[in-house]
C-alpha positions in Angstrom: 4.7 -29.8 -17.7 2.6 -28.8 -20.3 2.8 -25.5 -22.0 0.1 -23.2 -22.4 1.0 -22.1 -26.0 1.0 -25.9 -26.6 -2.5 -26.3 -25.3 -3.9 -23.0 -27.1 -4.9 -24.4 -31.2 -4.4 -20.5 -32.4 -1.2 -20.1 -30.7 0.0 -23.6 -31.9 -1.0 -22.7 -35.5 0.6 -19.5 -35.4 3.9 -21.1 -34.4 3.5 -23.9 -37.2 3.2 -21.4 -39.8 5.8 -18.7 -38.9 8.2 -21.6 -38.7 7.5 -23.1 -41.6 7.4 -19.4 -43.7 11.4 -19.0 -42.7 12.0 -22.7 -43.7 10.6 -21.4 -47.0 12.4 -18.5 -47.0 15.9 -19.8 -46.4 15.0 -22.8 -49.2 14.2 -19.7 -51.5 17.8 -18.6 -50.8 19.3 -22.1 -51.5 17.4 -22.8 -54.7 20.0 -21.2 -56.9 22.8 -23.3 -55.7 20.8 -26.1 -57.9 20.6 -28.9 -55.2 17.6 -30.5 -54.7 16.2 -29.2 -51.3 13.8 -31.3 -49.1 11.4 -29.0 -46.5 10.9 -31.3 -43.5 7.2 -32.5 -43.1 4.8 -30.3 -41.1 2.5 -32.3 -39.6 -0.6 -31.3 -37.3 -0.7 -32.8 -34.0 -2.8 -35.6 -33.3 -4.8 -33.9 -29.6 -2.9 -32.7 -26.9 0.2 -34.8 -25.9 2.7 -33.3 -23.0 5.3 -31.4 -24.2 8.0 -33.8 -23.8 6.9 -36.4 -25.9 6.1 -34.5 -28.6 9.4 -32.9 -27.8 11.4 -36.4 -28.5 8.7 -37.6 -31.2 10.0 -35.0 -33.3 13.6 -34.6 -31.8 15.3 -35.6 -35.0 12.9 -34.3 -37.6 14.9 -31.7 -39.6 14.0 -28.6 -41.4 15.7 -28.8 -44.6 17.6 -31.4 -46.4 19.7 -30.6 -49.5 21.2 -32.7 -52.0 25.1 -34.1 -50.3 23.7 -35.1 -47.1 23.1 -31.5 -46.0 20.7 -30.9 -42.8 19.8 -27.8 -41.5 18.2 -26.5 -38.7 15.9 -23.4 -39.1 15.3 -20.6 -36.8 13.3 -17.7 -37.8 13.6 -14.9 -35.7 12.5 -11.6 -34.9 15.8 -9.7 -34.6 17.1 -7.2 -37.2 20.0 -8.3 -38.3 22.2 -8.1 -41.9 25.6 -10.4 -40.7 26.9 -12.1 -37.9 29.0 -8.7 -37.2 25.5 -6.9 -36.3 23.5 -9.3 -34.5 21.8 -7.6 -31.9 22.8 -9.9 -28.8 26.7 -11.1 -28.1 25.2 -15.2 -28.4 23.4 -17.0 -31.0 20.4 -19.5 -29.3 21.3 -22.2 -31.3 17.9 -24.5 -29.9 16.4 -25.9 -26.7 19.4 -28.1 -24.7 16.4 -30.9 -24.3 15.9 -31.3 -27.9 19.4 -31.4 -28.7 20.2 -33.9 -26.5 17.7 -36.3 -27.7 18.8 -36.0 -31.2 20.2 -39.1 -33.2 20.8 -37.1 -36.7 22.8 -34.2 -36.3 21.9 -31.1 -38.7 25.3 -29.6 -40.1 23.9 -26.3 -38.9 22.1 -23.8 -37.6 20.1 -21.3 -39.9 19.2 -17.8 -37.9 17.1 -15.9 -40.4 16.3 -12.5 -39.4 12.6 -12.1 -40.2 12.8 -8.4 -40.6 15.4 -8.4 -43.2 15.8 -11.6 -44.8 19.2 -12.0 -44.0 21.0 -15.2 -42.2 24.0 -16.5 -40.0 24.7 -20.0 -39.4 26.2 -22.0 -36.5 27.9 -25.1 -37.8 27.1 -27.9 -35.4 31.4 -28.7 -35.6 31.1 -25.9 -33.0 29.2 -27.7 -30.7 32.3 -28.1 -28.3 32.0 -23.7 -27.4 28.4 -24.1 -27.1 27.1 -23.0 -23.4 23.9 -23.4 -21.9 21.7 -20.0 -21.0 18.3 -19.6 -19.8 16.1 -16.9 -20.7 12.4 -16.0 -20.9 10.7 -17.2 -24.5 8.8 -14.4 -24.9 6.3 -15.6 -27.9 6.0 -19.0 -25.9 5.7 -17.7 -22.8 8.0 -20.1 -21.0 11.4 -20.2 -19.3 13.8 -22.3 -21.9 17.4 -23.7 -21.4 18.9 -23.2 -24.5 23.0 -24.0 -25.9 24.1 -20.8 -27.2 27.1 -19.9 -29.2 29.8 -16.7 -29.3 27.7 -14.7 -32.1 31.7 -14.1 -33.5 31.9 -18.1 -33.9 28.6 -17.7 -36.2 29.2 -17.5 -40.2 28.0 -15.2 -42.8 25.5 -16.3 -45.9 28.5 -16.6 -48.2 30.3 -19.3 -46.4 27.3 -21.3 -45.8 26.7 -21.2 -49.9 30.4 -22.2 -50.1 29.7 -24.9 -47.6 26.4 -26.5 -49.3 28.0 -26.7 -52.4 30.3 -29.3 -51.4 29.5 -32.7 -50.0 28.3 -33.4 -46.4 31.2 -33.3 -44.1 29.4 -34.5 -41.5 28.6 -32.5 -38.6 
């Protein structure tokens, strides 16, 4: 099936950019632990492909990689959020199930950056076993999306991801 925001250049560029503006702003935030940090490559596509292979073309591509072996997963939202305590919904959408499951390289987590204040929680992947599936209407997209989703309690704070990147990959 293809997807009409897919199809639509403006909508497509839109998306691009406002995903690659909260990569940017969560690399901002990591500078200062003094890693090295790679921003994944943003890449226009090359004419209109259905969504699900463009879905597994870029199914392991990751958003940020950080000196250790760190990969994380970005996810800029609208929400107003300042902690994990106050985000506004009682699950974290960690990503589209279909995307996940083709994945060969596993991020070590989930970034949720709360466009309206700056502030993020993370999902470590290690809590991938309470992860459930929900389906809900992508309002920006326009679609209906099976997503895993995660206990917002089982999401972490900005201070224990920073503790976390500053020692080496774990693994996910």
């Amino acid at each position: 099936m293809t997807l009409a925001w897919f199809d639509d250049e403006t909508r497509f560029a839109a998306e691009l950019a406002r995903g690659r503006r909260g990569e940017l702003r969560v690399a901002m935030k990591l500078l200062p632990l003094g890693l090295w940090i790679r921003i994944g490559p943003a890449q226009w596509r090359d004419g209109t492909h259905s969504w699900e292979e463009r879905r597994e073309q870029f199914a392991d591509e990751v958003d940020l990689e950080l000196e250790g072996g760190h990969l994380l997963e970005v996810k800029a939202r609208n929400l107003t959020f300042t902690c994990a305590e106050d985000y506004p919904y009682s699950t974290v959408w960690v990503g589209a199930t279909k995307r996940w499951r083709a994945r060969t390289r596993m991020p070590c987590g989930v970034v949720i950056l709360s466009e309206p204040t700056d502030a993020v929680i993370i999902v470590p992947t290690s809590t991938r076993e309470y992860w459930t599936v929900e389906s809900g209407f992508d309002s920006v997209r326009g679609f209906m999306e099976q997503a895993y989703a995660i206990a917002r309690e089982r999401a972490v704070n900005e201070d224990r991801l920073l503790a976390h990147l500053r020692a080496p990959c774990r693994g996910a």
